[in-house]
N, C-alpha and C positions, 0 to 999 in steps of 0.2 A: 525555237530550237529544233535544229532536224539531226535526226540519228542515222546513221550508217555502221555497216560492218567494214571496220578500219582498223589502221594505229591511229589514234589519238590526235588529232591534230588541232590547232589554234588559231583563230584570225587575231588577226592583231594589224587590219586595217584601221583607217581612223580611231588609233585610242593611244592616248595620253596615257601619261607615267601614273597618273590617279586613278586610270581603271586598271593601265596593267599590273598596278597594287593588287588591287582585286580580283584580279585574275591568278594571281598567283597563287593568293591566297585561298580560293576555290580549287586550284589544281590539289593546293595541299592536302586539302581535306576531303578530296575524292581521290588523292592519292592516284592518279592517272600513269600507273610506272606499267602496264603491260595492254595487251592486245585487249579494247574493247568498243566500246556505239563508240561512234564519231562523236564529240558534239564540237556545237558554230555556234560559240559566246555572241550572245548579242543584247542590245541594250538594256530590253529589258530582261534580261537575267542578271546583268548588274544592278541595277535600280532594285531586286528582289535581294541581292544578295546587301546592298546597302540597308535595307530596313531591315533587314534580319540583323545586321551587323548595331543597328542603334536601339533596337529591343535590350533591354536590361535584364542581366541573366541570374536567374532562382539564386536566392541566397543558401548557402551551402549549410546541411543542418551538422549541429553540433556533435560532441562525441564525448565521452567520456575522458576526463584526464589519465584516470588511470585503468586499467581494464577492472582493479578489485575493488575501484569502487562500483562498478555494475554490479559484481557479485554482496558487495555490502548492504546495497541499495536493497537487492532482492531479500536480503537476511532482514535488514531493518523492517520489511514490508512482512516478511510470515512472521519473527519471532515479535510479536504483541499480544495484546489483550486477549486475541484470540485462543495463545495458550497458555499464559502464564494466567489468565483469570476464568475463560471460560472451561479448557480441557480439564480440569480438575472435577470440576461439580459436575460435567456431564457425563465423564467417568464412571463416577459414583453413582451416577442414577439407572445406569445402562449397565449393570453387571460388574464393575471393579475392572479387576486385573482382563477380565473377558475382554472388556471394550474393545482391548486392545488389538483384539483378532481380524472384526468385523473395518476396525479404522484402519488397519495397515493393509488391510484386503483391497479395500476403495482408496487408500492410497496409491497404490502401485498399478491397480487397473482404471481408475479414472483420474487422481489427482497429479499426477506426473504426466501422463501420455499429453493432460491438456495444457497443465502449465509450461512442456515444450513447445506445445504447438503454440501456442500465443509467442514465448521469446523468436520463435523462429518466424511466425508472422512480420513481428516487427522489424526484426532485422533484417529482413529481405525487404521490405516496404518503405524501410526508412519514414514512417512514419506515424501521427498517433493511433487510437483506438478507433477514431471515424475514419480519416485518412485513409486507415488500412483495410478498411471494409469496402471500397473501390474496386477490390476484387470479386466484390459479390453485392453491389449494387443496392439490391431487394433485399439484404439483409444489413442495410444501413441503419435503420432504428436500433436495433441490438446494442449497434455503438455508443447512440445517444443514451440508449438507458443505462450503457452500463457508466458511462460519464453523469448522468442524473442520480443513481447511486453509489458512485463514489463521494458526489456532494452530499447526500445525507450522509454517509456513513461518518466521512468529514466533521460534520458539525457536530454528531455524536460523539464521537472521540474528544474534539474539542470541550465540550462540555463534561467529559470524564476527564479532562486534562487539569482543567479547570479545577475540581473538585481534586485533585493532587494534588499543585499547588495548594490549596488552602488548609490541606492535611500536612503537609512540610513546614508551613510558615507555621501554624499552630505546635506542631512536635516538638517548637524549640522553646517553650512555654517551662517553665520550674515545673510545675504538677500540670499533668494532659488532662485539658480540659474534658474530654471522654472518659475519665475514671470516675469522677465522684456525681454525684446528682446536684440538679439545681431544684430550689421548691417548686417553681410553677410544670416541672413533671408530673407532680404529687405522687402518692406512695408507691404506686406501679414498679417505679425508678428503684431497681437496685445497682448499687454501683461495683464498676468490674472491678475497680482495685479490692474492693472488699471479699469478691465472691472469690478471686484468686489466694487469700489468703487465710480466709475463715471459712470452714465446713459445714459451718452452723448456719449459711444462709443458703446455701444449696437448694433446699425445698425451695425458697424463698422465691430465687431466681428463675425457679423452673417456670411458677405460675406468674411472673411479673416481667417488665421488660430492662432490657441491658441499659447502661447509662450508655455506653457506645451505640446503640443502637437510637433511643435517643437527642441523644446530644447530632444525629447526623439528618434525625428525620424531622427533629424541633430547631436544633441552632442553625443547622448548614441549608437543609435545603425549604425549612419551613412550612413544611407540611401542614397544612389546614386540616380538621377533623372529620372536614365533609365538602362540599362541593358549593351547600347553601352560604358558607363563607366568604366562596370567588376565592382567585387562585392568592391572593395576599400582594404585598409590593415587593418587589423584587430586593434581595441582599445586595448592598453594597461592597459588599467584600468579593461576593460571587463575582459582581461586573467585574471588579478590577481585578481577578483571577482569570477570568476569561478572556478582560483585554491582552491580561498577560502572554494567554494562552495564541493567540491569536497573530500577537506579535511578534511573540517565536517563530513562526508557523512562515508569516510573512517574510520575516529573515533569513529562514532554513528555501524559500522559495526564489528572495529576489532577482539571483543572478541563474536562473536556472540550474540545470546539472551541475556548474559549475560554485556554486556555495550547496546545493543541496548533495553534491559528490562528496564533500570534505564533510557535511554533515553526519553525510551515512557511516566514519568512520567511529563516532561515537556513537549513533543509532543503533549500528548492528553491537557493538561490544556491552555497551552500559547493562540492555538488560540481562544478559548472561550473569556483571558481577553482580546485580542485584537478587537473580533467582541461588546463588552459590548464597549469597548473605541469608538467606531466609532460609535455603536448606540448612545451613550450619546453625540457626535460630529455631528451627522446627527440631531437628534432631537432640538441641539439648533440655526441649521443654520434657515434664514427667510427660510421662504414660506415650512417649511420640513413636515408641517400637511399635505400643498394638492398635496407634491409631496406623502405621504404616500398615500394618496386617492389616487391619479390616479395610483399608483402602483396593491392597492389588489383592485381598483375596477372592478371586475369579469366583461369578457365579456361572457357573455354564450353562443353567436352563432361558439366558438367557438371549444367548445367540438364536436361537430359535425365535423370538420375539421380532418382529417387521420394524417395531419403533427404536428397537437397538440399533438395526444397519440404518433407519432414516437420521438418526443421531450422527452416528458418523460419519453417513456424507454429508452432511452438515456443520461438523466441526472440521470434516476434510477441506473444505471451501473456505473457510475460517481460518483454518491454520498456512492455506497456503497463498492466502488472497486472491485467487483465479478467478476469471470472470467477472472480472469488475474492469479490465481495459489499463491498468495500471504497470502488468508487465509487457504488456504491447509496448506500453508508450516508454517503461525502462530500455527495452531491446532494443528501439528503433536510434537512439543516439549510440548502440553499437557499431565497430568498423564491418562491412558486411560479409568479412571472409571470417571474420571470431566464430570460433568454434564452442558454441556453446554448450553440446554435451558435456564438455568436460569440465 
């Protein structure tokens, strides 16, 4: 191919209607409409443009159906276990109503600035959590681990999922197997239905254990007394709680974005009406005013405490699932002009 400073011009000796296909078709896509290098098409720049032209072109990645299922996805991914079971207890152990201060602090200064940076990663990269680390090469293990801990985290959940199902299939039971005591507890066992209704076992309870408590660490997960026993055989109810769990899981995944998009619109919603069920159930048990009050009532001396702020960013990471590679890989089947600040 030789260049010169010209208009444009074409040989078109010896060449048949099946190159000047090709030639035209090179014109197009160098778009040759004004003053620039000469170039003199010649064999072999056809013969280059014919392999390029039988090379098989990237499959185009998917997209969300709707834009709100990206934002549902995201909602189904912070609103879990992370706050409806763990922000409560950790609250309370970090100062009350205080917590609040240190967690909305490393909220807005580190928990936001990074979970935009990852959506925006993604969407500009169109790609997953590893994929997207292409732009930094030597910080490609980071990818892998946070894909290696997404898979524990995975199987943990799963195995808490697991142990809800077999809390739901048992609730539909005449009398909850967790109220009353079985013998081979022996006396320890007081049972809840009784301590909820009689005063007289109060002491009782203090020095002995729940039948809820219990019935969860003898019937469900089987707890051995000591280690010299070996871990015992495994519940059969557990398996088929888990296969359950699993199955789900498989389902909510097979068709990609696409069944796990429509998934997320019950994801994100169900556990809102379940936290609304439990506040209207917590509000009408006795005494729930001044368990409220000791709840947010703020202790202040303990913002001052170093294991207060490491709580919170702990539960900040927890709440909003950041760095684990998950909202990468939500953002990246975004369209890449979506604006995601908003």
């Amino acid at each position: 191919m030789h260049c010169c400073s010209c208009i444009a011009r074409r040989s078109y000796i010896n060449m048949d209607s099946k190159e000047f296909a090709k030639l035209k078709r090179m014109d197009e896509s160098l778009k040759l409409t004004k003053e620039i290098d000469c170039v003199v098409y010649t064999s072999e720049l056809l013969e280059m443009d014919e392999e390029g032209a039988d090379q098989p072109m990237a499959a185009e990645r998917d997209t969300w159906s709707k834009g709100v299922e990206f934002l549902f996805s995201c909602i189904a991914l912070s609103v879990g276990l992370g706050n409806v079971w763990r922000f409560p207890f950790i609250a309370l152990e970090n100062g009350g109503g205080a917590f609040l201060i240190p967690y909305l602090v490393v909220l807005l200064l580190v928990g936001r600035p990074i979970y935009y940076l990852e959506v925006i990663i993604g969407q500009f990269s169109s790609r997953g959590c590893i994929g997207a680390f292409d732009l930094a090469p030597i910080f490609r293990g980071v990818a892998y681990g946070q894909v290696y801990s997404t898979a524990l985290a995975t199987t943990y959940y799963a195995c808490i999922m697991a142990l809800t199902i077999r809390y739901l299939v048992v609730s539909f039971s005449e009398v909850l197997p967790w109220t009353y005591c079985l013998a081979e507890w022996g006396a320890q066992c007081v049972a809840t239905g009784a301590t909820a209704n009689d005063s007289s076992n109060i002491s009782t309870s203090l020095q002995g254990k729940s039948s809820a408590e219990l019935y969860f660490t003898q019937t469900v997960l089987r707890e051995p007394y000591s280690l010299d026993e070996g871990l015992g055989t495994p519940s059969k109810e557990m398996i088929l709680c888990l296969l359950a769990t699993w199955i789900i899981i498989a389902l909510t995944l097979v068709k990609g974005i696409r069944s796990s998009g429509k998934a997320s619109y019950f994801l994100a919603l169900f556990p809102y009406v379940i936290m609304l069920i439990l506040l209207v159930r917590a509000l009408t048990l006795p005494g729930a005013w001044n368990g409220i009050v000791y709840f947010i009532q703020p202790q202040w001396s303990q913002l001052l405490n170093p294991h207060v702020w490491y709580a919170a960013i702990t539960q900040m990471f927890f709440s909003l699932a950041i760095c684990f590679g998950t909202l990468v890989m939500y953002a990246s089947f975004n369209d890449f002009s979506k604006r995601v600040h908003k």
